[in-house]
C-alpha positions as CSV (number, residue, x, y, z in Angstrom):
1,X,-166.0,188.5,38.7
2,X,-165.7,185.1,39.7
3,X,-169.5,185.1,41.6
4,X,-170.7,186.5,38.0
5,X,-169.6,183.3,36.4
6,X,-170.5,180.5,39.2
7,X,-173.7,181.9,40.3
8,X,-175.6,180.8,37.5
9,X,-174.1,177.2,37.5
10,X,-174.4,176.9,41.0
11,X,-178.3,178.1,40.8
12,X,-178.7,175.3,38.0
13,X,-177.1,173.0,39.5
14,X,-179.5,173.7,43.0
15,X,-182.6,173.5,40.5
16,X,-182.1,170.8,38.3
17,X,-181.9,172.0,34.7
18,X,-184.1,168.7,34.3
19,X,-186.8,169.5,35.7
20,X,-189.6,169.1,32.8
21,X,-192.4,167.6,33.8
22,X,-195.4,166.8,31.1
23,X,-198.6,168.7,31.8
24,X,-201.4,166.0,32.4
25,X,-203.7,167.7,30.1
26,X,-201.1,166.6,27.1
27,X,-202.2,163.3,25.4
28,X,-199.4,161.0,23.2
29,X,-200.2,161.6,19.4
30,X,-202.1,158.6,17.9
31,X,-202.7,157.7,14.4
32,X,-205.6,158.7,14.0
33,X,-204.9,162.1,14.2
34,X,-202.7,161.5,10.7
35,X,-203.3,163.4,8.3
36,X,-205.3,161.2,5.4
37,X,-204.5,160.9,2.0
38,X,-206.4,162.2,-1.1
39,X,-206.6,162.1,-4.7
40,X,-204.2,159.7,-6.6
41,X,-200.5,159.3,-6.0
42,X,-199.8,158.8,-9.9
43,X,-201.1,162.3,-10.5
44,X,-199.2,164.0,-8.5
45,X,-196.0,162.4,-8.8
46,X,-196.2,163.0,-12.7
47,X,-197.0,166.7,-11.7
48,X,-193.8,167.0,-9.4
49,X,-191.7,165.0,-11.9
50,X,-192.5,167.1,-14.6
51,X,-191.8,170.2,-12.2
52,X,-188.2,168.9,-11.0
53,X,-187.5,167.7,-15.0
54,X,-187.9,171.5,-16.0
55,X,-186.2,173.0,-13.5
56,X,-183.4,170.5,-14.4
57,X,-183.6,171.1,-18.2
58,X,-183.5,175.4,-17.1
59,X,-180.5,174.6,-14.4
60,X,-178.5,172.5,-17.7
61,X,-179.2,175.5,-19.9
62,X,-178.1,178.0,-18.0
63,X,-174.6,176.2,-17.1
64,X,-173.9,175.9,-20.9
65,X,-175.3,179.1,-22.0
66,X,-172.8,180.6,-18.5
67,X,-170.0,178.2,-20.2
68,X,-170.2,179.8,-23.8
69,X,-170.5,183.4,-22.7
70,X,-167.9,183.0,-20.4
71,X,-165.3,181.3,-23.4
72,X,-166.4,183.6,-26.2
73,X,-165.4,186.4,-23.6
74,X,-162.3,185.0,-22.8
75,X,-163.3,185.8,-19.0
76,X,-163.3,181.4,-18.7
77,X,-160.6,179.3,-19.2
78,X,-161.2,175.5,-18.6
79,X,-157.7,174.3,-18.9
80,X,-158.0,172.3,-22.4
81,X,-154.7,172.5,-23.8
82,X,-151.7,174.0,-22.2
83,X,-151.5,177.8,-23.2
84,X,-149.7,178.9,-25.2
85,X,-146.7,181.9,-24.6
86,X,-147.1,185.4,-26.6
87,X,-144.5,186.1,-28.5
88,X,-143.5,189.7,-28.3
89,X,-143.0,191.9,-31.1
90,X,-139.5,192.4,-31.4
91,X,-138.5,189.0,-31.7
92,X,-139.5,186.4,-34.0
């Protein structure tokens, strides 16, 4: 059971596990092989702003509109006051 366990670290151990060597057909990345910008930076910012202020707007809405459901239901309750004890029936 032992072998089972130390084989494997003995075999990486004989190997290297470092033993990565760069192909010579592999050439360092240069910047020219950069992708190259197009169109203007204005325009698309405004387009992704107005994307992100929408989904901001619907993400605002829906908390409030989860809020009010969830206190009309009496299913929510945020801790406002202290509540206050039901009185039972019989006494007054």
């Amino acid at each position: 059971m032992l072998s089972h366990i130390l084989r494997p670290i003995a075999r990486n151990a004989r190997t290297g596990a470092r033993s990565y060597h760069v192909p010579d057909a592999v050439k360092p990345p240069s910047m020219d092989e950069l992708p190259i910008p197009c169109g203007s930076w204005q325009e698309a910012n405004k387009k992704a702003q107005a994307k992100y202020n929408l989904q901001l707007v619907a993400g605002i809405a829906i908390l409030v509109g989860t809020i009010v459901v969830g206190r009309l239901n009496k299913t929510l309750w945020l801790n406002f006051l202290p509540p206050n004890p039901k009185k039972s029936e019989g006494s007054e």
